[in-house]
C-alpha positions in Angstrom: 17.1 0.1 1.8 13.6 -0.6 2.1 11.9 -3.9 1.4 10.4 -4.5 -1.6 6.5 -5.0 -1.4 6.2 -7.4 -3.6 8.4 -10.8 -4.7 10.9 -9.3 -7.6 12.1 -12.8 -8.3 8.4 -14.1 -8.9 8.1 -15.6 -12.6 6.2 -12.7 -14.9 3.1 -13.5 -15.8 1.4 -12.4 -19.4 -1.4 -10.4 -18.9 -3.6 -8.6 -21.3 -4.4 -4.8 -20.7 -6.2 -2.2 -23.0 -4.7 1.2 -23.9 -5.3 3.9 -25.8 -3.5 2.6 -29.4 -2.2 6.4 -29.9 -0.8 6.2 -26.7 0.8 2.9 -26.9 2.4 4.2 -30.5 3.9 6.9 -29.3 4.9 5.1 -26.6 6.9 2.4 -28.4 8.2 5.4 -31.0 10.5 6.7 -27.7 11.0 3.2 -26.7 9.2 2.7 -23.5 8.8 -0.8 -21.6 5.2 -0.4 -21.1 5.2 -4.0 -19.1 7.7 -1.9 -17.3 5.6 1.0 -16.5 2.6 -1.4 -15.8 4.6 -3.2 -13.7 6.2 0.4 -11.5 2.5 1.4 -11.5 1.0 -0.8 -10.3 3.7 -1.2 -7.5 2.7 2.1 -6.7 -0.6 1.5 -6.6 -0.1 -1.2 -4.3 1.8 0.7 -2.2 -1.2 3.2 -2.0 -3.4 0.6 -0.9 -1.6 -0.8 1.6 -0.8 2.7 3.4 -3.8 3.4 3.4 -4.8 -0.3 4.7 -2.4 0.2 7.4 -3.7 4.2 8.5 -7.5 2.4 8.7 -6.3 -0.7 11.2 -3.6 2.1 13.4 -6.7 4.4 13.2 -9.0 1.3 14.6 -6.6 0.5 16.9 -6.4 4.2 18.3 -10.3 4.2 18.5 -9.9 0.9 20.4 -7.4 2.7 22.9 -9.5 5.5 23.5 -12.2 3.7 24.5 -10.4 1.4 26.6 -8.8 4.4 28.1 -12.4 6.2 28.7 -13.8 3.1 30.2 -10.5 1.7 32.5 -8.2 4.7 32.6 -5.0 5.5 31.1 -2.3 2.6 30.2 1.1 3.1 31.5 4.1 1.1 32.3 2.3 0.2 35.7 -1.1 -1.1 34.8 -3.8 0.9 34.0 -4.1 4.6 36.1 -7.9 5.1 36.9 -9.4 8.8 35.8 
């Protein structure tokens, strides 16, 4: 099971968010939570963000590497290998 990216026990906090009022009707007609489907979305969204946060810094980190690399040689178990 994955962890959770965010506390689930953390208190809820009341918030206030504009929608579309047909929307919202039709919504509570078929008995959606929208503070549910808030709440999944914007786990979601979260989750986005942080994937992507995390492909910048490993991209960073393999510019970083390369130029390491160009400059010392390659990295292996034994210390860097000159080119």
């Amino acid at each position: 099971m994955r962890p959770s990216l965010y506390d689930l026990k953390a208190a809820k906090q009341t918030v206030s968010l504009t929608l579309n009022s047909d929307l919202y009707a039709q919504s509570k007609r078929f008995g959606i939570n929208a503070s549910q489907i808030a709440e999944e979305a914007l786990a979601q969204e979260v989750a986005r963000h942080k994937a992507e946060q995390l492909r910048s810094e490993i991209q960073r980190d393999i510019e970083a590497l390369d130029t390491y690399e160009s400059k010392y040689g390659f990295i292996s178990r034994n210390g860097p290998r000159a080119l």
